[in-house]
C-alpha positions, 0 to 999 in steps of 0.5 A, spaced: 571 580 368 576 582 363 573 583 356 578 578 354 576 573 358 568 575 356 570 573 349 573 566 350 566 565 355 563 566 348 568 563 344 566 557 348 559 557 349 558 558 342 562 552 341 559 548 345 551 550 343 554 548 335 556 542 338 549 540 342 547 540 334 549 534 333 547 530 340 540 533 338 540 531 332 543 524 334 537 523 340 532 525 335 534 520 331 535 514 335 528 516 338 525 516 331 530 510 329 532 513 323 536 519 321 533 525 322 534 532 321 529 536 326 528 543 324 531 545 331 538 543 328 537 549 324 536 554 329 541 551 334 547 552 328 544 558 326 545 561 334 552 557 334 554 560 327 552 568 329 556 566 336 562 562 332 563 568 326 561 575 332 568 571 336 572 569 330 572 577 327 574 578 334 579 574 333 581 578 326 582 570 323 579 570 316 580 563 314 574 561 321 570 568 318 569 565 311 567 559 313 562 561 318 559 566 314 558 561 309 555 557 314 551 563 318 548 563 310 546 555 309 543 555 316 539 561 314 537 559 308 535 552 310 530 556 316 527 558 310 525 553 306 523 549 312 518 555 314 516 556 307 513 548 306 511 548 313 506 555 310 505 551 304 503 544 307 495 543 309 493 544 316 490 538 318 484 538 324 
């Protein structure tokens, strides 16, 4: 496989796990019958938007770069804040 090739499988890959977002969030929320943003979202952006930024720096484009790095950090940071309240929430038993 040429090193090429590699990057378009990882360019691709990455696009679709970004995708799989949405229909995760979709299912979720037709199951619960309402709009739900799962925590699963976040970590499923996150892994897509490393993936997304790794190929466009790869690609040397700076319009995808700005916009992904800037994702990379909302994804992160809305990890964050989940896993902070979910410290701060009481255990039930």
């Amino acid at each position: 496989m040429k090193l090429t090739d590699l990057w378009l499988w990882i360019g691709f890959s990455a696009q679709l796990l970004f995708f799989s977002r949405f229909l995760v969030q979709w299912l979720i929320s037709e199951k619960q019958g309402k709009s739900v943003v799962p925590t699963i979202f976040w970590y499923i952006s996150l892994v897509g938007g490393i993936l997304l930024l790794l190929y466009s720096i790869h690609i040397k484009d700076p319009v995808f770069i700005v916009g992904q790095s800037m994702g990379v950090f909302i994804y992160l940071r809305n990890i964050v804040l989940i896993e902070k309240e979910k410290k701060k929430a009481p255990e039930i038993k």
